[in-house]
N, C-alpha and C positions, 0 to 999 in steps of 0.2 A: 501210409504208415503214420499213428496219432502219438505212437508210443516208439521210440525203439531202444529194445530189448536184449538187456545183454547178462552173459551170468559172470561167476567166478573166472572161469577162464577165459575170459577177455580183459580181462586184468592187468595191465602194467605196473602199475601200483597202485595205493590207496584212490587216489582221486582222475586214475588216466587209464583208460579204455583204447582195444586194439578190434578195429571190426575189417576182416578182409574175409566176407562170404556174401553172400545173396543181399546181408546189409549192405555192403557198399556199390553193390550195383546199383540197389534202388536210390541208395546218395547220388550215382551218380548219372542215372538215367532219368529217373523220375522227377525228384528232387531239384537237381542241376545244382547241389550243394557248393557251396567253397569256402575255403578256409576265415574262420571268424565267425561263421555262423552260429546259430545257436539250437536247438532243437530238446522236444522232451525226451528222456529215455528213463529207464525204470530198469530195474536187477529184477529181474527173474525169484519169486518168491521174498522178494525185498521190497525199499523204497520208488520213489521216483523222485525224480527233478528235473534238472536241465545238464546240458550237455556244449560243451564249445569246442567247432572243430579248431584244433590246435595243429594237424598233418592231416594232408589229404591231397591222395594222387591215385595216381589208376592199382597200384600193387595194397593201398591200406588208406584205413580213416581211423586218424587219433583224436581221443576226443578228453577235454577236462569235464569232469561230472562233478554233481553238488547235490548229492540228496537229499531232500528234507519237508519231502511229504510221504505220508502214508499211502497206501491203494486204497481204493471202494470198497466196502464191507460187501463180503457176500450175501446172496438173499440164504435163506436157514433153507435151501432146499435141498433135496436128494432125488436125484430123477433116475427115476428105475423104467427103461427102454427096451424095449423089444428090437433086435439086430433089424433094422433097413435095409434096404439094398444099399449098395458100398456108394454109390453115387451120392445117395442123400447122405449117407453117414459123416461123407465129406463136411456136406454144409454144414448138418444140426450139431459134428465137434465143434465148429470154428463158435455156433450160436450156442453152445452151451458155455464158453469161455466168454463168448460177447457179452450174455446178458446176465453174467454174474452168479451160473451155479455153482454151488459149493462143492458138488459131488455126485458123482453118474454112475452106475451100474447097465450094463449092456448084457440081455437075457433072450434067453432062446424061447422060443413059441413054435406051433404044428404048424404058424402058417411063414414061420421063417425059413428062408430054402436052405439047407443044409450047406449049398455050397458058400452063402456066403462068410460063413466061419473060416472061409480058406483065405475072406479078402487082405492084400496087404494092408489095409486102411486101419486093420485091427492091428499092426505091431505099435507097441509103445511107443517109437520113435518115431512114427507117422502119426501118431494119435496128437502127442505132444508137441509138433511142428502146428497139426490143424489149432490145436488147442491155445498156440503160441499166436496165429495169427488171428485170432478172436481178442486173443488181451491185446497185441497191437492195435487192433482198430478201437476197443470200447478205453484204452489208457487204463489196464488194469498189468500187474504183474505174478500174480499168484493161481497158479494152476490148478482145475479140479483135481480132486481127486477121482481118481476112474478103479474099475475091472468090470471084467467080462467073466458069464457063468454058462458055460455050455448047457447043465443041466436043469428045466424048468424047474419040477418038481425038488430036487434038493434046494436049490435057492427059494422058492416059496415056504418048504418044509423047515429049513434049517436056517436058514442066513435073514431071511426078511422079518421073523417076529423078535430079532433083535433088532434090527433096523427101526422098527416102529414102536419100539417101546418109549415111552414121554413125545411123542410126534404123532399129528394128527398124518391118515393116510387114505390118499385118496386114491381111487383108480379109474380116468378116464376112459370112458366107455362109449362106444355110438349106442343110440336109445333111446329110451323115456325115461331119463335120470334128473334128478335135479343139477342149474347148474353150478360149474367148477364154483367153489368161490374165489376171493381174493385172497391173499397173501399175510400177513402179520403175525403168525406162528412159526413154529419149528414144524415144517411138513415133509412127506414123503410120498413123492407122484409118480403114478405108475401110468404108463402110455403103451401102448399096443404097435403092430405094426398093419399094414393096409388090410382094413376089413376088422382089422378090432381083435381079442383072444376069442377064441373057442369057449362054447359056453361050461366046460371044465376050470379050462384056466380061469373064469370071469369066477365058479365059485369058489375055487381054490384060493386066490387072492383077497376074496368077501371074509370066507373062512379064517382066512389070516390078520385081519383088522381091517381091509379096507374099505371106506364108503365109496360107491359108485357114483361116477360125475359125469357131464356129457356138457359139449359145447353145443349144443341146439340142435336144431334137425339136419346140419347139411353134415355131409359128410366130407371130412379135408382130408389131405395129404398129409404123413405123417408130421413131414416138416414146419407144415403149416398148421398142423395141429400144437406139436410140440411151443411153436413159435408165438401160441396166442395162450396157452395154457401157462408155458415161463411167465409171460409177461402181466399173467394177471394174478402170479404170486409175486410182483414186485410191486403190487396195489396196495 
């Protein structure tokens, strides 16, 4: 834990924080915290700074805060994703908070199995736990913004040519594409799930503004694909 992470309602007052959940286990497992220490933590869509445990025993950890840094600017990205299987979904929330995107859309494709729209990984509050422990680890505090669009078609028809308007947009593709580039624009990346969209979806998305990009001949894992494609719009 590089950050930890608390909101409004751990509030005792202005400058004193109450953490009795899964944080103070990790104080007191992990950590082996005690009283007088000090540690970074951050408010949740707020600042960061430092933190001094001021109480702390097996039932709670009081802590005095002092904020007075800002978070990391996000990168200007929007990553439009094809539903994974719930395993990977796991990781690629926690690396879409790690590595600073602004903002995810989760979309459906022929080659996504229907059942994983049932996964619990998709409620808000699972979402926003994975998404929670991605800004703990990178020391950021500001949460993507996220949803999910059952329907391909409506979301490519209706919702994405707003999305790309003033934003250059790409759609990573396996192929003979030229490749991804780097990052220093307002962009909008579209990623597929294993085996890439159907060559419908691939023109429907052309159709709709997007250039076609490919990370070279081999073929990755979504997560590893998503994982090299983020990082080289933070270029």
């Amino acid at each position: 834990m590089n950050l930890l992470l608390f909101s409004d309602a751990d509030r005792l007052e202005d400058n004193r924080i109450r953490i009795a959940d899964l944080r103070l286990q990790h104080l007191q497992e992990v950590i082996d915290a005690n009283e007088g220490d000090s540690f970074r933590v951050g408010e949740i869509n707020g600042r960061m700074g430092s933190g001094e445990l001021v109480r702390f025993n097996r039932d709670e950890a009081v802590l005095e805060v002092a904020l007075d840094t800002e978070p990391p600017p996000k990168l200007p990205l929007v990553l439009v994703l094809a539903l994974p299987r719930p395993k990977m979904l796991r990781r690629i929330l926690r690396m879409v908070a790690e590595l600073g995107v602004d903002e995810l859309h989760i979309i459906n494709s022929y080659r996504v199995e229907k059942s994983y729209w049932q996964t619990p990984v998709l409620d808000p509050a699972v979402v926003e736990d994975y998404f929670l422990q991605g800004l703990s680890q990178s020391r950021d505090t500001v949460l993507p913004a996220w949803q999910r669009h059952r329907g391909f078609k409506p979301f490519v028809e209706d919702i994405f040519p707003g999305m790309v308007e003033g934003k250059r947009a790409l759609l990573a593709h396996p192929g003979d594409y030229p490749p991804c580039p780097g990052g220093g624009e307002p962009t909008v990346l579209v990623t597929g799930p294993e085996g890439g969209f159907i060559p419908y979806e691939v023109e429907k998305l052309q159709e709709a503004g997007c250039e076609t990009v490919s990370l070279g001949p081999r073929i990755l894992r979504v997560e590893n694909a998503v994982s090299a494609l983020v990082s080289k719009m933070s270029i």
